[in-house]
matplotlib code that plots the C-alpha trace (Angstrom):
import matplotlib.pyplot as plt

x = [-12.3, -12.4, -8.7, -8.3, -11.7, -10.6, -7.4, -8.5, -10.8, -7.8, -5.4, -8.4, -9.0, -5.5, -4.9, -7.3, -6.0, -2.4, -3.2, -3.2, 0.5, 1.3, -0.1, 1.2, 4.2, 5.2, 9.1, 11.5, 12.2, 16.0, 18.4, 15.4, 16.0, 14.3, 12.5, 10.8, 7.3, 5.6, 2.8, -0.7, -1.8, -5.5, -4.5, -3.6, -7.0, -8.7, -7.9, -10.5, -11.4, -10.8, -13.7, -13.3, -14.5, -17.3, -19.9, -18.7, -17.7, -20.1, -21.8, -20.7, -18.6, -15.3, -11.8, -12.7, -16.3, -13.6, -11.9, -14.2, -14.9, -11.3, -9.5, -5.5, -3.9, -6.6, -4.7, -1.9, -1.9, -3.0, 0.2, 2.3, 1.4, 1.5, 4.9, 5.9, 4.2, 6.1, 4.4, 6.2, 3.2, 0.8, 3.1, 3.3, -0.5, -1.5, 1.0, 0.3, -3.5, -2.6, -0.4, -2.5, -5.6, -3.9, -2.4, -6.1, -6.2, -2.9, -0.6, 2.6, 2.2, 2.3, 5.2, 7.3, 6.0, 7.2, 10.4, 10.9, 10.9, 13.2, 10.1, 10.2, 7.6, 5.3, 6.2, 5.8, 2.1, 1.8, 3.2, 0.4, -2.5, -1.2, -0.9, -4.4, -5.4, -2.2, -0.3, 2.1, 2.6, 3.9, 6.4, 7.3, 7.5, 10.0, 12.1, 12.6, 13.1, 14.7, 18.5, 19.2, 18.6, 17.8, 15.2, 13.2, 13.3, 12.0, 9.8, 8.0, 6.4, 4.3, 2.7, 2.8, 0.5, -1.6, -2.3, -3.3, -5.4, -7.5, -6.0, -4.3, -4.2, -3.0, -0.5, 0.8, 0.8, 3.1, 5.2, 6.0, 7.5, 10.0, 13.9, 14.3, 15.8, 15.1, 13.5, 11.4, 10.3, 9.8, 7.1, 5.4, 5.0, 3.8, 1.0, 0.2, -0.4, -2.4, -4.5, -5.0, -6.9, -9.3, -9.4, -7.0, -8.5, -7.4, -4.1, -3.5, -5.3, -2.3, 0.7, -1.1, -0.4, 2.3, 5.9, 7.4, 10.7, 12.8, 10.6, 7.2, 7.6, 8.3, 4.8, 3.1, 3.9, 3.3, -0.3, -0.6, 0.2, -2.4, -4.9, -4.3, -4.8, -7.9, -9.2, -7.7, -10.2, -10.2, -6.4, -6.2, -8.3, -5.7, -2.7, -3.5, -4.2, -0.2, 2.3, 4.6, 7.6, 8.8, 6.5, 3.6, 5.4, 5.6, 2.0, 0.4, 2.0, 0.9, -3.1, -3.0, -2.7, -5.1, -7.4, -6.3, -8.2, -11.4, -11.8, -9.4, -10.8, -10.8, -7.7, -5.9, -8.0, -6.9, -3.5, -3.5, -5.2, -1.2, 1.9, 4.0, 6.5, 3.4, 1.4, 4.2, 4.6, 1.0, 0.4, 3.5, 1.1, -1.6, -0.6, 2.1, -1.2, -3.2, -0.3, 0.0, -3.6, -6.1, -6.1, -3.0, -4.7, -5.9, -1.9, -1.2, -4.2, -3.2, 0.4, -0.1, -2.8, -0.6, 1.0, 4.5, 5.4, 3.1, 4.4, 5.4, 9.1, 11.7, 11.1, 8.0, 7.3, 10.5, 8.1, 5.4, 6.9, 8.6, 5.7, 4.0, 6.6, 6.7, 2.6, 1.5, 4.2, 2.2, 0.3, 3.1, 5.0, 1.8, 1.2, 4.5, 4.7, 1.6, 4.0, 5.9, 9.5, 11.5, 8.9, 9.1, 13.2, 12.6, 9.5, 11.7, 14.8, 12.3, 10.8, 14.1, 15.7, 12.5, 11.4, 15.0, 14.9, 11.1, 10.6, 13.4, 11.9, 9.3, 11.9, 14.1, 10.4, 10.0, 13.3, 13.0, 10.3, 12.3, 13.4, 17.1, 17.3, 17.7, 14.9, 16.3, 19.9, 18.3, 16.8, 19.8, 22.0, 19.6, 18.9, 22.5, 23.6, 20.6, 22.1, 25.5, 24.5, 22.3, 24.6, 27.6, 27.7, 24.0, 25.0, 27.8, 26.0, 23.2, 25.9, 27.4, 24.0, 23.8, 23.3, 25.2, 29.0, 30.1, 27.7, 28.2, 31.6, 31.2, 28.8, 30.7, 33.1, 31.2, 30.1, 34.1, 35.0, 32.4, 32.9, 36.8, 36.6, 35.3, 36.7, 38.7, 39.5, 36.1, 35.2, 38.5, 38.1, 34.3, 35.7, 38.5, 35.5, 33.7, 32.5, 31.2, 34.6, 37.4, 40.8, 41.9, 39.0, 39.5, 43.2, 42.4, 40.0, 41.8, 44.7, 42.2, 40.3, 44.0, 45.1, 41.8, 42.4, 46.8, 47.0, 50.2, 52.9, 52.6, 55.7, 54.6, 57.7]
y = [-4.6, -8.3, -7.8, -11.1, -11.2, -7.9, -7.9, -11.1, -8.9, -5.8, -8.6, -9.7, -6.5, -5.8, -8.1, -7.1, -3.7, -5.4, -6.5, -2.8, -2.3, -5.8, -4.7, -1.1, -1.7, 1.6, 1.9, 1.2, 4.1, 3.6, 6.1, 8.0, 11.1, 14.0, 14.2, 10.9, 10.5, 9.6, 6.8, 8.4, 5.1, 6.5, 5.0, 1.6, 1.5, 1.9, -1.7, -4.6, -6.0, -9.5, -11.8, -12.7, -9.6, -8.2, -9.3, -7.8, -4.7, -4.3, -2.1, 1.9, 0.9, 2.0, 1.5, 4.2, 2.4, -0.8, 1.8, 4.0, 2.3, 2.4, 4.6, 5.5, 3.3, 0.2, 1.5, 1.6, -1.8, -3.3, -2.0, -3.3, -6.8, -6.0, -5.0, -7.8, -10.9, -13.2, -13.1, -10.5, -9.4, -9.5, -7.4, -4.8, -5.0, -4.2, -1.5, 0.8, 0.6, 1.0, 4.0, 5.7, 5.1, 6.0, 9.0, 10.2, 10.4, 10.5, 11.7, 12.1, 9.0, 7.4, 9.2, 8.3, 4.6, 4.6, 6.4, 3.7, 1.2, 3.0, 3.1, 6.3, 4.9, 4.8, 7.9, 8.9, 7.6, 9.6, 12.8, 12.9, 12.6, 14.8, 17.8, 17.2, 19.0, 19.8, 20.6, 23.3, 20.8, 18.1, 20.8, 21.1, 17.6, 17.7, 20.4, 19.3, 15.4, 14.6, 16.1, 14.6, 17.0, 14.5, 12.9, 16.0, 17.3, 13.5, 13.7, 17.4, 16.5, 13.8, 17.0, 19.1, 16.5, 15.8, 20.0, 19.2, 17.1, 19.3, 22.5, 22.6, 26.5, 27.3, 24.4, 25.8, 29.2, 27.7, 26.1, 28.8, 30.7, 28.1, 28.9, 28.7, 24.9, 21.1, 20.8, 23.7, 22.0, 18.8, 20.1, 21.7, 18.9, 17.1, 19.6, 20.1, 16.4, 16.1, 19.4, 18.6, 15.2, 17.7, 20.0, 20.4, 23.2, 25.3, 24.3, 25.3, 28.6, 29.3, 27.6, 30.8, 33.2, 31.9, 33.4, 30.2, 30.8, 27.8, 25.3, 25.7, 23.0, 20.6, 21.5, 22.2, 18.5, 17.3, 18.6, 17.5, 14.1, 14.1, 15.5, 12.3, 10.2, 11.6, 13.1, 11.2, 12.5, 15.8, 16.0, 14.7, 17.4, 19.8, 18.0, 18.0, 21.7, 21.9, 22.7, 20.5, 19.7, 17.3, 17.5, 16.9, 13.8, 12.8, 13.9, 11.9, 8.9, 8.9, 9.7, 7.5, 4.5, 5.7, 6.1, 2.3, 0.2, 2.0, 3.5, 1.9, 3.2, 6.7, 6.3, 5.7, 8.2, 10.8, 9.0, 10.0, 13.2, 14.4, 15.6, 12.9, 12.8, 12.9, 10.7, 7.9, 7.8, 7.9, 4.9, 3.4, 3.4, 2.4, -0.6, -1.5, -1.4, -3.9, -6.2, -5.9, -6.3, -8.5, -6.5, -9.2, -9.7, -5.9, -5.0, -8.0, -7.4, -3.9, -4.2, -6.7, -4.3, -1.5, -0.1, -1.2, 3.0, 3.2, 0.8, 1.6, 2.7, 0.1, 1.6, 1.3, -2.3, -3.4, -2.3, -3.9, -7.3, -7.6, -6.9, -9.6, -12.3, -11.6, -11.8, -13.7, -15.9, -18.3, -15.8, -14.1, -17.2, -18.7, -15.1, -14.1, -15.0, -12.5, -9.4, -7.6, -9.3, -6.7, -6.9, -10.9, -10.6, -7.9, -10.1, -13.3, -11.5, -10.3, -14.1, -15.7, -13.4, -13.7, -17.1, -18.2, -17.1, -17.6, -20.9, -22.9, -26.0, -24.0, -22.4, -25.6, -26.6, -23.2, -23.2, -26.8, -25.2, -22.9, -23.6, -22.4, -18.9, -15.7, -15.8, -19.4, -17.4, -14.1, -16.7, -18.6, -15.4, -13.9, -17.0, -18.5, -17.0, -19.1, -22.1, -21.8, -21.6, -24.3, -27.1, -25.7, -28.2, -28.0, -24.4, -24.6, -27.4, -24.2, -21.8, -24.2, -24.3, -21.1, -20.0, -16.6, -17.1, -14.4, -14.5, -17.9, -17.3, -14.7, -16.6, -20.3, -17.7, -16.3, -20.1, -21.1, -17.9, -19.0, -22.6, -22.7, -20.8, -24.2, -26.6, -26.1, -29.3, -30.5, -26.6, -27.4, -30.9, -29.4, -26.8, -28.9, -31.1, -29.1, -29.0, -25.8, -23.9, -23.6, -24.7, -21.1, -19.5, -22.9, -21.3, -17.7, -18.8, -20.9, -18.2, -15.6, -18.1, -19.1, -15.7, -14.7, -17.7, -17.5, -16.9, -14.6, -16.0, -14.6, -15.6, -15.6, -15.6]
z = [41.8, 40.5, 38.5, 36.8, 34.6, 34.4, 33.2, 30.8, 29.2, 28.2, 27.2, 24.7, 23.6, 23.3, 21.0, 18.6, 19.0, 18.5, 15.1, 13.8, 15.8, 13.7, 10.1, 10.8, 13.5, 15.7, 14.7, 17.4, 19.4, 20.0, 17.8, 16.6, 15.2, 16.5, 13.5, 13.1, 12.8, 15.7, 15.7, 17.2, 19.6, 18.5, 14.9, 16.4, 18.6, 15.1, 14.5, 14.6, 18.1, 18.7, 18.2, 21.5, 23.1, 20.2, 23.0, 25.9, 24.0, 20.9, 19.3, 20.0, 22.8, 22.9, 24.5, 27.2, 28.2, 29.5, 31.8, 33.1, 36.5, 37.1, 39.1, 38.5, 41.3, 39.2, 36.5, 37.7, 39.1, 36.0, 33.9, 37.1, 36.7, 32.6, 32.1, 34.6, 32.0, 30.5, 27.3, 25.5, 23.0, 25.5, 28.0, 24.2, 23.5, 27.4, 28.1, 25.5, 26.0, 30.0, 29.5, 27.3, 29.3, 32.7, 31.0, 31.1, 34.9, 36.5, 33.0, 35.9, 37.2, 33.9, 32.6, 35.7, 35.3, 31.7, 32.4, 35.0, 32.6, 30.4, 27.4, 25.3, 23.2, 26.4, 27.4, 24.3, 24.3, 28.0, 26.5, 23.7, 26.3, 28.1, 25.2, 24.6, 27.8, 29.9, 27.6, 30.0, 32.8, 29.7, 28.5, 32.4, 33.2, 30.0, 30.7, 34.6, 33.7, 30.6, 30.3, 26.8, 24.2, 21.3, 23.5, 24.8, 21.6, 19.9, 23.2, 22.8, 19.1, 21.2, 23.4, 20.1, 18.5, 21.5, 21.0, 17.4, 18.0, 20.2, 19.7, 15.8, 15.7, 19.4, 18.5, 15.4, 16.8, 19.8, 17.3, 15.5, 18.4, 18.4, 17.2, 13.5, 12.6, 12.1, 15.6, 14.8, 11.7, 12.6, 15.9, 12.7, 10.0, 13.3, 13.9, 10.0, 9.5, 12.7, 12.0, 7.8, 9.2, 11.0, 8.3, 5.3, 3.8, 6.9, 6.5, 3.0, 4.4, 6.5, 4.0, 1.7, 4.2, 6.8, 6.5, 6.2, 3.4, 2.2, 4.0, 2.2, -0.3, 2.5, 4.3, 1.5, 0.5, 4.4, 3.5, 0.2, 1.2, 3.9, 1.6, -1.1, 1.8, 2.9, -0.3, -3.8, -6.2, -4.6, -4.3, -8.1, -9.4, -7.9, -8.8, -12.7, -12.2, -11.5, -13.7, -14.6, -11.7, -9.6, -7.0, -9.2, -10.6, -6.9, -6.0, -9.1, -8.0, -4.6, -5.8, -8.3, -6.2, -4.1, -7.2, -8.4, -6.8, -6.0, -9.2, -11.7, -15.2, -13.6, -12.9, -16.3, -17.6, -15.2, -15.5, -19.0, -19.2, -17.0, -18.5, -19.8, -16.5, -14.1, -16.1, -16.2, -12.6, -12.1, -14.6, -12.5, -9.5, -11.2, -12.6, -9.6, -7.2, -9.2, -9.3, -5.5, -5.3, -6.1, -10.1, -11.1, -14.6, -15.2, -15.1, -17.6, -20.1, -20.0, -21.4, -23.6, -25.5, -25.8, -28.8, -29.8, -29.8, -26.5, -24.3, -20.4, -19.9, -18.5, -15.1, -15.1, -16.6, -14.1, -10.4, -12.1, -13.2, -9.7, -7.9, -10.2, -9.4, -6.2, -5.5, -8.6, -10.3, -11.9, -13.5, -14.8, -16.1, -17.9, -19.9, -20.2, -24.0, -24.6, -23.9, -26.0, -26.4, -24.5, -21.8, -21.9, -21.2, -18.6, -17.3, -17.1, -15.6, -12.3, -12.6, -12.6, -9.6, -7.2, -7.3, -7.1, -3.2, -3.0, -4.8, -5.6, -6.6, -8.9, -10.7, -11.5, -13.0, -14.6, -15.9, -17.8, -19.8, -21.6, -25.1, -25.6, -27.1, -25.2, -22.7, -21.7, -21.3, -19.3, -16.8, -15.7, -15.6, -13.2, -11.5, -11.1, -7.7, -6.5, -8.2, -7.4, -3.5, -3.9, -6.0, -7.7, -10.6, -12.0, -12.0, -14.1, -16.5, -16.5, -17.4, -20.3, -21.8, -22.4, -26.1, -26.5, -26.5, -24.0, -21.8, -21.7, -20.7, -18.3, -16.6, -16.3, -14.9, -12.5, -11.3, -11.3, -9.1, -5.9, -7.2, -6.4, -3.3, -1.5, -4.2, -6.9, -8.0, -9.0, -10.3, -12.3, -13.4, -14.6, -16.6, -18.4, -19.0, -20.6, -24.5, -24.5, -23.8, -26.7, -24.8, -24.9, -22.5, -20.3, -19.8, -19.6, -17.2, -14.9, -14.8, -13.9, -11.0, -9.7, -9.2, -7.3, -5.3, -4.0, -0.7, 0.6, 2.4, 5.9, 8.6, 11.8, 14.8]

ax = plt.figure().add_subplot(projection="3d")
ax.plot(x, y, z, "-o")
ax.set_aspect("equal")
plt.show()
């Protein structure tokens, strides 16, 4: 075998296969509950392959076609000289591809590789191939290697899911002989979410007729969630059908974001066609995905059209204006006047706390726009912890210019409190200063700020 074109070739493709672990990262395996959700590695190989390899592995090749000249000690050579590299994403992006492919052939010798290098998620990765076919030896290899309890029971979903995927029914039906608890539980949302991508409708089959007591909201929402994913206009049609709870509320939030952005006017119809709860949290989606999105202006023409009795609640307008500031300020400061006036203060408030931290300098221009007035005020109380870290006394000249009176001196208080900490004569000598504080708040102030600031008197021997 000629290793190093080889092995030049898998570290290519890995990292086009990396770039799905990078947009959707596999959580760290240390202190994981038994119940976490595990990470299929067939997910990850879903992602794009890197330019560098479309010619040497186009058209309906796949992964497998790379390894299928390779026997396991190739394999197992090539994750050798992997997990010994010193780049640290290539070592990540080889050994899962390694592991999973040499799980194929030799599943043992993978898992005892992995275990060597003290890698759940790897053996995690071997565990799953090996349910897929072998799924007895797996819950052997488990019961005679791994003492920990926790582990082998985080350790077992990964051969419970490799049975899904080839097996769902035989899984389920092993699951279910399982004692009664949370490890019980979390082997079956496992095998329901694995088996619903196969076919959902079988699943809600068996939720209809499986004994399942206390815990059949939490599958039945398990396979509702799978359905939205796979099916939104499907799973809406159901989901209006509801009656009105908590769970619908939850479900028509979750499909209409899926609707959003692949059929937006659908959406709001649908949106609106819900009870009032449901259909707030599904509008909340609606309009929270077009701001993430590339919809910016749908969300903004949309609530400045509304009715002054039919606007958005607080909760809602407050995702969507953060989400706005966050992924299109400029958009949302230049149109910010064409909303509603509670919606401008609630607008300028998620303006003035994000681009604070994510724009300094655009905020000090944003903020010399502003006439004085209550917007003005709303801005530099929610942007003045920025401030103060950045240059205590253009904070407090920012707090002094503010236009209502307590506010204003609740907030040139707020500056004096961190101001002091690190120097109190100049916070001081600023406040005594200042015009826009009657002689009697300068003293309650200072009295307050000096008492925050005495230090006991501790005796050492």
């Amino acid at each position: 075998m000629k290793k190093a074109p080889l092995l030049s070739l898998v570290v290519a493709l890995a990292f086009g296969v990396l770039l799905g672990w990078i947009a959707k990262p596999t959580p760290s395996t240390e202190n994981v509950e038994p119940s976490a959700p595990i990470v299929s590695p067939e997910q990850s190989a879903q992602a794009p392959i890197s330019s560098n390899t479309e010619t040497l592995v186009s058209g309906t090749t796949d992964i497998d076609r790379l390894f299928e000249d390779l026997g396991s000690n190739d394999l197992a050579a090539l994750a050798r000289e992997a997990s010994q590299s010193s780049n640290a994403l290539e070592s990540e992006a080889l050994l899962r591809v390694l592991i999973s492919e040499w799980s194929k052939t030799d599943p043992l010798a993978a898992l005892q590789f992995s275990m060597g290098l003290g890698r759940n998620d790897l053996m995690q990765v071997a565990l799953k191939e090996m349910g897929a076919e072998r799924s007895s030896e797996a819950f052997d290899w488990l019961e005679n290697n791994i003492v920990d309890p926790s582990l082998k029971g985080y350790l077992i979903m990964s051969v419970y899911q490799g049975m899904a995927q080839s097996s769902p029914i035989a899984a389920m039906e092993l699951a279910e002989t399982l004692p009664p608890g949370i490890d019980r539980d979390s082997v079956m949302h496992v095998v329901i979410d694995e088996w619903a991508k196969q076919d959902v409708a079988q699943v809600f089959d068996w939720l209809e007729s499986a004994d399942l007591g206390s815990g059949l909201q939490e599958f039945y929402r398990g396979a509702m969630n799978r359905y939205i994913q796979e099916t939104p206009q499907l799973a809406s049609d159901l989901i209006a059908d509801m009656t009105a709870c908590p769970m619908k509320t939850e479900f028509a939030s979750l499909a209409a974001r899926a609707l959003a952005n692949t059929s937006p006017d659908k959406a709001l119809e649908w949106a609106s066609s819900l009870d009032h709860e449901a259909g707030q949290g599904a509008l909340a989606s609606i309009l929270v995905a077009w701001s993430d999105g590339s919809s910016p202006q749908r969300t903004l023409d949309f609530l400045a059209t509304r009715e002054e009795s039919d606007r958005v609640g607080r909760d809602t307008a407050s995702a969507v204006f953060t989400s706005l500031a966050n992924n299109h300020p400029d958009l949302l400061m230049g149109q910010v006047n064409d909303l509603s006036y509670n919606e401008q203060l609630l607008a300028t408030e998620k303006l003035a706390v994000v681009i604070g931290v994510t724009d300094p300098g655009k905020l000090d221009v944003w903020m010399s726009t502003l006439s004085a007035g209550e917007m003005r005020d709303v801005a530099i109380q929610y942007s003045l912890p920025n401030y103060i870290g950045r240059d205590a006394k253009q904070a407090f000249e920012l707090s002094e210019s503010i236009q209502n009176l307590d506010l204003r001196v609740r907030m040139i208080e707020r500056v004096m409190q961190d101001w002091s900490s690190w120097d109190y004569p100049s916070a001081q000598q600023a406040l005594m200063s200042s015009s826009f504080v009657t002689d009697r708040d300068k003293t309650a102030l200072l009295s307050r700020v000096s008492q925050d600031l005495q230090v006991n008197d501790i005796l050492l021997p």
